[in-house]
C-alpha positions in Angstrom: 5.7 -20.2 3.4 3.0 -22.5 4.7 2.6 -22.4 8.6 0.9 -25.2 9.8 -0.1 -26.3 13.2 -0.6 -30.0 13.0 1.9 -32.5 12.8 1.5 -33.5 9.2 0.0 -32.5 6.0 -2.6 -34.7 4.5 -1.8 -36.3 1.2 1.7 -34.4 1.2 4.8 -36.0 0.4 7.6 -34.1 2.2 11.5 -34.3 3.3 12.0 -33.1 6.9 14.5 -30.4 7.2 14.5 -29.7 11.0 13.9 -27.7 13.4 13.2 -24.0 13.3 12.8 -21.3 15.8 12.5 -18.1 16.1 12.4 -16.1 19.6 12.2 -12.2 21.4 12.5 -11.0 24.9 10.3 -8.0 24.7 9.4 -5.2 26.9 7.7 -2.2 28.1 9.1 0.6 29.4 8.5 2.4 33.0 5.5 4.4 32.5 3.4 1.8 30.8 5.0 -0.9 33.2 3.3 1.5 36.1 -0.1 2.3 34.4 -0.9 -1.8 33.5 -0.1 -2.4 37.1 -2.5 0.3 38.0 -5.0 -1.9 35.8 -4.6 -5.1 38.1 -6.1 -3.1 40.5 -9.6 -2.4 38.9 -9.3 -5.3 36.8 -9.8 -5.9 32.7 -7.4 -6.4 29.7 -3.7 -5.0 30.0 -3.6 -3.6 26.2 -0.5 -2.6 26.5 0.5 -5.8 27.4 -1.6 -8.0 24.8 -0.4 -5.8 22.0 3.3 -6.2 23.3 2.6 -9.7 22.8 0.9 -9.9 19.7 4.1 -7.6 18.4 6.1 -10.3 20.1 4.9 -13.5 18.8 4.4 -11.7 14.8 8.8 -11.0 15.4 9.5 -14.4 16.7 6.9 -15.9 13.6 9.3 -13.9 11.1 12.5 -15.3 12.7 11.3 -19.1 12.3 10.1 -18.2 8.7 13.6 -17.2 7.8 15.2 -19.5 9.9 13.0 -22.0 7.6 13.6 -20.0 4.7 17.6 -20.4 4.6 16.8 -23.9 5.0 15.2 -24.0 1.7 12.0 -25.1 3.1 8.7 -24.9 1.3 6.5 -25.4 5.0 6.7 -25.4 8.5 5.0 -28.0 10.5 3.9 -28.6 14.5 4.0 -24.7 15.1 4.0 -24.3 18.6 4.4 -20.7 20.9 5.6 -20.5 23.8 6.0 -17.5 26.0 7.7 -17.1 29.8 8.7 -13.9 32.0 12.2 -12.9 31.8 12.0 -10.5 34.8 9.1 -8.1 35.8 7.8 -6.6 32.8 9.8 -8.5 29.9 8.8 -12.0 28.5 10.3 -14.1 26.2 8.1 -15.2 23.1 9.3 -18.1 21.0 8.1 -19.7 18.1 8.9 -23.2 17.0 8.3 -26.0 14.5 9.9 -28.5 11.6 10.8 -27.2 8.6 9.8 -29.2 5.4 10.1 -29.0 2.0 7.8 -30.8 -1.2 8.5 -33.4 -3.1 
């Protein structure tokens, strides 16, 4: 499955299938919750929190891919992410775009 980010593919003929998504609230539990908000305080990367949301955004990916996938689509087009907090500690992570497929 081709993910693309642009709105179209050069030189590519292609019937558009729709839209596809794929989203995840995700979150960390207490103790890491406590230790990244001990980070704020001297300041630097959350790693805890970057690598929940690289987990995030890989399991929302996967979701539009099948989404795509039971579509019978070949690409997905315009793939945008989006993320937004949930509630302290949790965010949503949602990944979006067309579904296509050759001609």
């Amino acid at each position: 499955m081709k993910l693309i980010s642009i709105e179209n593919i050069p030189g590519q003929e292609y019937e558009v299938l729709g839209l596809v998504r794929g989203t995840i609230v995700q979150s960390k539990n207490f103790g890491k919750d406590f230790m990244a908000g001990m980070k704020t305080l001297v300041g630097g990367e959350i790693k805890s929190y970057t690598d929940m949301l690289t987990e995030a955004r890989q399991i929302a990916t996967k979701r539009m891919v099948d989404e795509a996938t039971a579509l019978g689509a070949d690409a997905v087009v315009g793939v945008r992410y989006s993320s937004s907090s949930v509630m302290q500690g949790a965010a949503e992570v949602l990944a979006f775009g067309t579904a296509v497929k050759f001609k």
